[in-house]
VOPA-953275 format. One record per residue (C-alpha): residue number from 1; residue in one letter; x, y, z. Coordinates in steps of 0.02 Angstrom, whole numbers, plus 32768, in hexadecimal, padded with zeros to 4 digits. Each point is the difference from the previous one (the first is absolute). Layout:
BEGIN
R  num  residu  east  north    up
R  NUM       A     X      Y     Z
...
//
This chain:
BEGIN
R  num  residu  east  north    up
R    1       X  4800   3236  156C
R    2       X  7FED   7FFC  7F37
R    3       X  809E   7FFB  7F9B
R    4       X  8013   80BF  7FA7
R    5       X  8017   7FB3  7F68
R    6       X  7F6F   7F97  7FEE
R    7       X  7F9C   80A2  8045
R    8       X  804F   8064  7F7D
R    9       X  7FCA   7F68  7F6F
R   10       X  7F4A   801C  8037
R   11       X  7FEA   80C5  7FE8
R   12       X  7FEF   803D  7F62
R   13       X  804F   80B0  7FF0
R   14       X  8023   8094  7F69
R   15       X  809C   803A  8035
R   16       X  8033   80AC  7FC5
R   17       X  80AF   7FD9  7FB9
R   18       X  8014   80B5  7FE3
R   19       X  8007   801D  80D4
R   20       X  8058   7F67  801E
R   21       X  8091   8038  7F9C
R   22       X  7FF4   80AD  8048
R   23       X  8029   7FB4  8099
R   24       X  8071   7F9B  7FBA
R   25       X  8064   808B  7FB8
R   26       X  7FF6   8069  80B0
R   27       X  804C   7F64  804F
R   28       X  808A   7FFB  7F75
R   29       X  8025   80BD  805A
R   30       X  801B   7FAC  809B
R   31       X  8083   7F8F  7FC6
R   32       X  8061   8083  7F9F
R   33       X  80AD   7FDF  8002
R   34       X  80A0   8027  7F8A
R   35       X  7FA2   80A9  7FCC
R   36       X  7F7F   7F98  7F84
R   37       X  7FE7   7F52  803E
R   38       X  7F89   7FA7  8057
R   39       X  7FE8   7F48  8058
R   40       X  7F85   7FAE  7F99
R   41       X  7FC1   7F7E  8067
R   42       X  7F4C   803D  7FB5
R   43       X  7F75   7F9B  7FA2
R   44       X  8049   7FE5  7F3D
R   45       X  7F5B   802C  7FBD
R   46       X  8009   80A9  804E
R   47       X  80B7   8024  7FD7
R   48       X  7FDD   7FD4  7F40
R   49       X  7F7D   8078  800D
R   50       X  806E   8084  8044
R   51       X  8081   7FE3  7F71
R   52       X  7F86   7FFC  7F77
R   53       X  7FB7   80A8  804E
R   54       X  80AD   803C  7FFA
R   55       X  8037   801F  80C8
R   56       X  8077   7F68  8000
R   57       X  807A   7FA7  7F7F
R   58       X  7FEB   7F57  7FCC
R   59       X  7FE1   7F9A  80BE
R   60       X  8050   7F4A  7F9E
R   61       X  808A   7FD9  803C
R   62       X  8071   7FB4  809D
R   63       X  802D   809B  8056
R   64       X  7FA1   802E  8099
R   65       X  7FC3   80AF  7FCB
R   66       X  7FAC   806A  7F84
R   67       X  803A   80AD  7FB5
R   68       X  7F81   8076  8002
R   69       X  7FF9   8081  7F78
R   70       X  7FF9   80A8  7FFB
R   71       X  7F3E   8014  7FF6
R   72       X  7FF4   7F6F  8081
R   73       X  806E   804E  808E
R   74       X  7FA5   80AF  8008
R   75       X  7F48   7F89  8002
R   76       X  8048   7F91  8080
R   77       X  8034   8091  807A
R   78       X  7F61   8048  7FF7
R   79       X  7FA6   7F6E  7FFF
R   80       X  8061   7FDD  80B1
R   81       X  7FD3   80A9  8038
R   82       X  7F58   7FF1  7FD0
R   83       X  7FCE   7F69  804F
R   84       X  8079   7FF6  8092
R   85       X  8038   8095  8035
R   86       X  7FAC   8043  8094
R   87       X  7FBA   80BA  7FE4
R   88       X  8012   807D  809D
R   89       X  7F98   8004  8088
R   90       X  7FBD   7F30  7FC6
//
């Protein structure tokens, strides 16, 4: 079997940064705890993005979770719903 990671060095691909930290944020939803913070065992490059668009505070830092703002809590719960909640009758 070929290692994942040398597959992975061999395909070229344009990510769409925008869905990957839609995702990201969703996920951030599932972790919710303490009425605004999430685990943020997420890729760095995604949770800058999600600060500099506003949904998180700064990610730096030794603690173990990010605050989500305002703005970024009501995205990230329907962002969760969106994507992962099953609809009636599915």
């Amino acid at each position: 079997m070929t290692d994942p990671a040398l597959m992975a060095s061999a395909v070229v691909m344009d990510v769409d940064e925008d869905k990957v930290d839609d995702v990201v944020l969703a996920l951030l939803w599932l972790t919710l705890h303490d009425e605004r913070l999430a685990w943020k065992g997420f890729d760095w490059g995604a949770l800058n993005r999600l600060h500099h668009k506003g949904m998180i505070l700064d990610p730096k830092g030794k603690v173990k979770s990010v605050v989500l703002t305002e703005d970024g809590l009501r995205r990230s719960e329907a962002l969760f719903t969106e994507l992962f909640v099953q609809k009636p009758g599915q």
